[in-house]
Structures are given as structure tokens and as C-alpha cells.
C-alpha positions as CSV (number, residue, x, y, z in Angstrom):
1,X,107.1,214.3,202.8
2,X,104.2,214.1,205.3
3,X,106.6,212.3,207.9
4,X,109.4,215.0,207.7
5,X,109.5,217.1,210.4
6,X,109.5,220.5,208.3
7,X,105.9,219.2,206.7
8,X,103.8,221.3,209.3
9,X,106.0,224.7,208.2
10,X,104.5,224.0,205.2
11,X,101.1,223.4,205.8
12,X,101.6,226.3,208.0
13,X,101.9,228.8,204.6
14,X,100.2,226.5,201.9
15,X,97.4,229.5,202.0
16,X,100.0,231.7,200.9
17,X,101.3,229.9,197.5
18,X,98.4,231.6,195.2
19,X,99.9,234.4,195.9
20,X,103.5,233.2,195.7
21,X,102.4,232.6,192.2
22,X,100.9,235.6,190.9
23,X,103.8,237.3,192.1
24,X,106.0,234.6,190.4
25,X,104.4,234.9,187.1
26,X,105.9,233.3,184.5
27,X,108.9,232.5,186.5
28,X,111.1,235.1,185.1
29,X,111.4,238.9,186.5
30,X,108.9,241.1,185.8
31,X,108.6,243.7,183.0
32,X,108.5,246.7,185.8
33,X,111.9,246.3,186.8
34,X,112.9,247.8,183.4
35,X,111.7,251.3,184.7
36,X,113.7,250.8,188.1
37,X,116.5,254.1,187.8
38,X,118.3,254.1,191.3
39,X,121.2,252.5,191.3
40,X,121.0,248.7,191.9
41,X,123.0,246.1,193.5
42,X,122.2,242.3,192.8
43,X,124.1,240.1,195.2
44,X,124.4,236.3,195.0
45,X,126.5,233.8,197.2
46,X,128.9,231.4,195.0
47,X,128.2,228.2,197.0
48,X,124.1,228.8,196.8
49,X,122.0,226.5,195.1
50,X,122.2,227.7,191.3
51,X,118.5,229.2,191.4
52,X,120.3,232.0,193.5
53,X,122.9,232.5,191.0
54,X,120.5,232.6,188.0
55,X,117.4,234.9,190.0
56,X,120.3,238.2,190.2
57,X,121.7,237.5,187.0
58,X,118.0,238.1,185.9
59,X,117.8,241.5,188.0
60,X,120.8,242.5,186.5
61,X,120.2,242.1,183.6
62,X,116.7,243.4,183.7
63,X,117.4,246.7,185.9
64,X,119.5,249.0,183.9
65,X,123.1,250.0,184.5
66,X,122.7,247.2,187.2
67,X,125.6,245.4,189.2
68,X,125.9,241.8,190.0
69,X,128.2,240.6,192.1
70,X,128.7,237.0,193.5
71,X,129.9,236.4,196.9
72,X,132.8,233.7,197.2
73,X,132.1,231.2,199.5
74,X,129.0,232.0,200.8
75,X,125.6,230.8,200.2
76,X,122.4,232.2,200.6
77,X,122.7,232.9,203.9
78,X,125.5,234.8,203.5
79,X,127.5,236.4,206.6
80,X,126.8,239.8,207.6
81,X,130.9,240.4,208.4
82,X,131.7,238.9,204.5
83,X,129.2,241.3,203.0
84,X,129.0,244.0,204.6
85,X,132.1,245.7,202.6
86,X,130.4,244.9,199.1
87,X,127.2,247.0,200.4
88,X,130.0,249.8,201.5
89,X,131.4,249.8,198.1
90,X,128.1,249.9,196.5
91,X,126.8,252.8,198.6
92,X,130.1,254.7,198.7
């Protein structure tokens, strides 16, 4: 990995990842976001990596009365133009 030319990115943040993983925890979404009452959109792109997918399924199902909603053919960076009318939906 040394030799790939994202490696110094990395080493760039590496001070960062204790603190990546205290906010982590155990890997799934924390207890608080039980006591979240606004309403609550959870977006996802349909061709992201699955982790994408699985992360607002989680926030869905952990906020209550929240949405999920995947976007077809986008990924995680999704386009602006494709989501912006999901966002007007949601805050309509």
C-alpha cells in the first residue's frame, strides 16, 4: 500500500482514526439517535458500495418515523441535479 499514490492521504489523517473509532463504536449507530424527533431523511445511492446501502438502513431504522430512500443509479457521490428533487419532496 506504501507504493500507491493515495498512501501519503493517509498518513496525512492516521492521527485522526482514534477518534474515527470512538465515534464508530461498536460499528452500529448509536443509541442517541433513538431520541432524534425532526423529521429525518436517509438517503443512499443504488450503485454504492453496499456499506452505503446498509449505514441508512441503520438510521432508518434507528430514528423514528424515519425515511429511506435509495437513489437509482447513483453512487455515493451522487449528482446534485438527480437529488435534488428527493430533498424537495422531503422538505415540502
Amino acid at each position: 500500500m506504501r507504493r500507491e499514490p493515495w498512501w501519503p492521504g493517509l498518513v496525512a489523517v492516521a492521527h485522526t482514526l482514534p477518534y474515527d473509532l470512538a465515534v464508530m463504536g461498536n460499528g452500529g449507530p448509536p443509541a442517541e439517535l433513538a431520541r432524534i424527533t425532526a423529521p429525518t431523511l436517509a438517503l443512499d445511492g443504488a450503485e454504492s458500495d453496499p456499506w452505503g446501502g446498509e449505514a441508512a438502513a441503520a438510521v432508518a431504522a434507528a430514528v423514528p418515523g424515519a425515511r429511506r430512500v435509495t437513489v437509482p443509479g447513483q453512487t455515493h457521490e451522487v449528482d446534485e441535479s438527480v437529488l435534488a428533487p428527493y430533498l424537495v419532496d422531503f422538505f415540502a
